[in-house]
C-alpha positions as CSV (number, residue, x, y, z in Angstrom):
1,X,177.7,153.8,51.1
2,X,178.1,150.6,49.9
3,X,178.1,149.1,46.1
4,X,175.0,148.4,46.7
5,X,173.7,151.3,47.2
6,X,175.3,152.8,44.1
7,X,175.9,150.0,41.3
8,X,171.9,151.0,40.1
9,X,171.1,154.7,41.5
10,X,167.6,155.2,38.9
11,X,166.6,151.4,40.0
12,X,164.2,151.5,43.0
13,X,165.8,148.8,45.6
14,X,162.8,146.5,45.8
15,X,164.7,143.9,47.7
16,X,165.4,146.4,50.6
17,X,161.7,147.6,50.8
18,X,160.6,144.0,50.5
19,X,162.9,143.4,53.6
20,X,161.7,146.4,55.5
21,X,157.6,145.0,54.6
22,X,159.0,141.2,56.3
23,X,160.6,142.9,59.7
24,X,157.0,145.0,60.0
25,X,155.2,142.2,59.7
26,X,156.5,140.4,62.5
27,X,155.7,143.1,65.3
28,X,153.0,142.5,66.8
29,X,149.9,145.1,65.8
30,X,148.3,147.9,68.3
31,X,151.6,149.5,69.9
32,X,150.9,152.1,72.1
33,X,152.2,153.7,75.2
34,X,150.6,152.6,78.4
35,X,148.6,155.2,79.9
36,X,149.6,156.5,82.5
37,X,153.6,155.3,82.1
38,X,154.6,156.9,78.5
39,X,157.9,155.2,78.9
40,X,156.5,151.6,78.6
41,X,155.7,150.8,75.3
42,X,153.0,148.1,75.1
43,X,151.5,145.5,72.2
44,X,147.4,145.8,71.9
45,X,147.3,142.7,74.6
46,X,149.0,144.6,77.1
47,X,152.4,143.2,77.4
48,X,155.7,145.3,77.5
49,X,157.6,145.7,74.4
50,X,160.1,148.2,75.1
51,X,160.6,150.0,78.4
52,X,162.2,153.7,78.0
53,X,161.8,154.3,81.8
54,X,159.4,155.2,83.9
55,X,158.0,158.7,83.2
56,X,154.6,159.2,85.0
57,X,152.5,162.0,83.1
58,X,155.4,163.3,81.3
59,X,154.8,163.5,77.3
60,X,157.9,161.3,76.0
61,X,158.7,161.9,72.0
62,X,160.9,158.8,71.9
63,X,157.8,156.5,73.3
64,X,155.8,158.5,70.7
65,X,158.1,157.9,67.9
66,X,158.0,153.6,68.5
67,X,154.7,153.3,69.4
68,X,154.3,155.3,66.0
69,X,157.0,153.4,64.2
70,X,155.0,150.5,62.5
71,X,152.2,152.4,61.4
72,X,154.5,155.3,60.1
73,X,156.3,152.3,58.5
74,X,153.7,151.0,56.6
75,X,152.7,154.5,55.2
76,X,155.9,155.4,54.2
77,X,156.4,151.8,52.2
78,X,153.1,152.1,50.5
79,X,154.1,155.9,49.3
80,X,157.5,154.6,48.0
81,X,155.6,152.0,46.0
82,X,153.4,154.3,44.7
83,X,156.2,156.8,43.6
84,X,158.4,154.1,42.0
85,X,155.1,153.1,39.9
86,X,154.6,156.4,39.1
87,X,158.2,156.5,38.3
88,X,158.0,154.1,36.3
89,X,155.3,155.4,34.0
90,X,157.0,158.1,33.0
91,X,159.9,156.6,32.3
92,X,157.9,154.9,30.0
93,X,156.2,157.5,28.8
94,X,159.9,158.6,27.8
95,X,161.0,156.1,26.3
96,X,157.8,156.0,23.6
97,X,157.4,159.7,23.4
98,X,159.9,159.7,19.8
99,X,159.7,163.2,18.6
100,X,156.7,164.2,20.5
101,X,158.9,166.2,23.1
102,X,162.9,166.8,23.8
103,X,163.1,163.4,26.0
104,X,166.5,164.5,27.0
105,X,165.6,167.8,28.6
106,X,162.6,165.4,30.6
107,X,164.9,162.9,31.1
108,X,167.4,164.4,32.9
109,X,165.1,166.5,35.7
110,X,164.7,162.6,36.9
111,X,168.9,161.5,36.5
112,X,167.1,159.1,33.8
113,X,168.8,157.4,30.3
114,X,166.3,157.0,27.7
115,X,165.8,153.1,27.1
116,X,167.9,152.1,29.9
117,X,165.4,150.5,31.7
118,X,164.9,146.9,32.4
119,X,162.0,145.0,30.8
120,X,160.2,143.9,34.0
C-alpha cells in the first residue's frame, strides 16, 4: 500500500475514481462477445478488441467478464459516489448533532473523528 493509500483512510479518493470515469470513457461503447466465437471480444461496429482464442460454442467467463467490464464499471463508480455522498451526510449529521445523541459511539461504527472533516 502506498502513502497514498493511507495518508487520509475516512477521505473518499476522488482523484482515483475520477481517473477510473476518464479510462472508461475512452473504450469504445457496445462490447460484446461475437457470436458464435466467445473468445473474440468485439466493439458495437464489429471490430476485434481483444482476442482470448478461439472457442467455438464454448461459454467463456473471462470473455464474459470484459465484454461486461465497462458496464460493470460504470455501475460500480456511480454506487461509490452515491455511498460517499451518503457518507458524507452523516458525517454531517454528526458533526451538528451536539447533545442530541453520543456522537462518539456513531462515530466510531464509521472509523470517523467528529469535525475532522474538510469544508468542501
Amino acid at each position: 500500500m502506498s502513502s497514498r493509500d493511507t495518508a487520509f483512510p475516512g477521505r473518499p479518493d476522488t482523484d482515483r475514481l475520477n481517473a477510473i470515469e476518464t479510462r472508461l470513457t475512452a473504450v469504445p461503447d457496445g462490447w460484446r462477445q461475437r457470436d458464435g466465437d466467445a473468445g473474440l471480444i468485439e466493439d458495437a461496429h464489429g471490430h476485434p478488441i481483444a482476442v482470448l482464442g478461439t472457442s467455438g460454442d464454448l461459454p467463456l467467463p473471462l470473455g464474459e467478464f470484459l465484454a461486461a467490464v465497462p458496464a460493470d464499471t460504470d455501475w460500480l463508480t456511480q454506487q461509490l459516489r452515491q455511498a460517499w455522498a451518503q457518507l458524507d451526510q452523516l458525517r454531517d449529521r454528526i458533526d451538528n448533532a451536539g447533545r442530541l445523541m453520543d456522537t462518539n459511539h456513531v462515530a466510531t461504527a464509521i472509523d470517523y473523528v467528529p469535525g475532522s472533516r474538510d469544508s468542501r
